[in-house]
N, C-alpha and C positions, 0 to 999 in steps of 0.2 A: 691648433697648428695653423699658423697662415702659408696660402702657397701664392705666390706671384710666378706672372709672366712676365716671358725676356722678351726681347723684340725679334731673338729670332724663331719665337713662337715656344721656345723651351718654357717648360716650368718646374718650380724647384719651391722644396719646403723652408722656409725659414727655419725649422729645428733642425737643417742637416748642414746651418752654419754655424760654425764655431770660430775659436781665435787661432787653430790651425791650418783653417782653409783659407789665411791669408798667405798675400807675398811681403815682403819687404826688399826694401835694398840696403847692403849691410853697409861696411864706412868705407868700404872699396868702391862702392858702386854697384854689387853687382847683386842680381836678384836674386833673393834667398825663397822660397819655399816656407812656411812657418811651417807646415806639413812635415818638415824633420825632425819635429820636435812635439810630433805627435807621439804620446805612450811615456810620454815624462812630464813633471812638474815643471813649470815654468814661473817662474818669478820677472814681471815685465816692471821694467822702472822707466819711467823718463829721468834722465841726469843730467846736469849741469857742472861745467868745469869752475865757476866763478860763485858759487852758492856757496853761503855757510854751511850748507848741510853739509857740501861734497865730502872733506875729509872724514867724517865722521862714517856715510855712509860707504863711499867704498871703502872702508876699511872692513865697513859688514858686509857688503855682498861678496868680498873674495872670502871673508870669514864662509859665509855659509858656501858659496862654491865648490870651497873646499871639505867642509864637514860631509858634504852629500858626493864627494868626487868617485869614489869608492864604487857609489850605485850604478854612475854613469844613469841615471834618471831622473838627474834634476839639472836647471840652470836658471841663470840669471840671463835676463835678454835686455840689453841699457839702449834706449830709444834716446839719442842726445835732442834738447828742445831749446828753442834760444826766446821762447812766450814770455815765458817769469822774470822779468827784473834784467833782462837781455845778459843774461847771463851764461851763453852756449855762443858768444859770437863768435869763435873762432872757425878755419877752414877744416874739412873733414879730415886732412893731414894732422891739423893741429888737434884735433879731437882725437884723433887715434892716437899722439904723439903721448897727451896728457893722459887718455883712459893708460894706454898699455906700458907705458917707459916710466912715466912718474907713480900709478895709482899700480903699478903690475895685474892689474884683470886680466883673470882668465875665463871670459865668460865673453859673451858671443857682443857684439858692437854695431847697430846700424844705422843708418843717415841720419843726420840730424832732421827732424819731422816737427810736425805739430798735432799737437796730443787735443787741442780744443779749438773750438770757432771753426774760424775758414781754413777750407785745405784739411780739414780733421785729417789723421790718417786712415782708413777703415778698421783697420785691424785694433786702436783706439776707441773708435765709434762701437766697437762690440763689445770692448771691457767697458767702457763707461755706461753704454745700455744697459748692460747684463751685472756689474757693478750697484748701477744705480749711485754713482760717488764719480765728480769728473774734477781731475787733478786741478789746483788752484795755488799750485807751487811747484817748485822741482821737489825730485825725488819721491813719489806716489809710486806706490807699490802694489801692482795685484797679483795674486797668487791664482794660479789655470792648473787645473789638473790635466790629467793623460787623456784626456778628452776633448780637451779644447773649453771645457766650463769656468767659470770664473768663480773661486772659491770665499775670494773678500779681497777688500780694497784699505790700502792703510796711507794717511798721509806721512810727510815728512819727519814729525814728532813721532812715528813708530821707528824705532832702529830696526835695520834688516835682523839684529841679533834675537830680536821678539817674537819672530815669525818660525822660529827654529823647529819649535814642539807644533806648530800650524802644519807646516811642511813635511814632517816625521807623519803626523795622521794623514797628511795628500797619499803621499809615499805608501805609504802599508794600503791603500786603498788601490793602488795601481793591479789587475789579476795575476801578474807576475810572483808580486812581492807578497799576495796575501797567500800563495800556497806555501811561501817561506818565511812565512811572519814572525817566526821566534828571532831572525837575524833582528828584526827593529827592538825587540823586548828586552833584548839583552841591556842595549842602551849603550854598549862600549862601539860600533859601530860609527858614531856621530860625536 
């Protein structure tokens, strides 16, 4: 375990960071807490409005969205990135306009960022750490458990619909769900 000092003389263990001790700022602007979405699955993607992948993939992320809606312990979290093939150039308006009116996402939406290089986001800089896999397209996917750890990393060529049985073992893993585990065994749930 490494500990660093801060310069206000604090110190802190790097194991007591995870991807829910970030912030972000969602497409309104306004700062979100990644901390509320600690004690659930978290599915992080960078997305793009103008990629081939787009329609294919949100049509999986609402798919799984909705398959896990039930639990209230899972989400998808779309990070928009305009890096790849300048393909997110539009204004947060229009980013919000495209995810929520035309794609109907119902899954949480924040500023458009950058996922690599300069400006990394942190909360990025901890999946790709902790990954060991840093996106080189739109649409990368990592899966975080209720803890903020990073379970595995999938590019573009994975459909969100492949991670379905991934995210069912996140799930039963949560302390909640594992004192009620027959609910996942059943299999009509999802």
């Amino acid at each position: 375990m490494h500990i660093s000092s801060h310069a206000n003389g604090e110190t802190s263990r790097t194991s007591d960071i995870d991807f829910y001790t970030f912030e972000a700022y969602d497409i309104n602007n306004e700062r979100v807490s990644l901390e509320k979405f600690r004690g659930k699955v978290s599915l992080v993607v960078n997305v793009a409005s103008e990629c081939g992948y787009t329609d294919g993939h949100y049509t999986g992320l609402n798919f799984l969205q909705d398959a896990f809606k039930d639990t209230q312990l899972f989400n998808v979290l779309a990070f928009p990135c305009n890096q790849f093939g300048q393909q997110e150039p539009g204004s947060s308006e229009a980013i919000y306009n495209f995810v929520y009116e035309r794609k109907g996402a119902k899954f949480p939406l924040f500023a458009k960022i950058n996922v690599i290089n300069n400006n990394v986001h942190p909360a990025w800089s901890f999946l790709i750490n902790n990954s060991g896999h840093a996106p080189n397209w739109n649409f990368w996917k990592y899966l975080v458990d209720h803890n903020g750890q990073v379970i595995g990393a999938w590019g573009p060529h994975t459909s969100p619909e492949d991670l379905l049985d991934i995210i069912k073992l996140a799930l039963q893993n949560i302390p909640s769900v594992k004192k009620n585990s027959a609910q996942f065994s059943r299999g009509d749930e999802f």
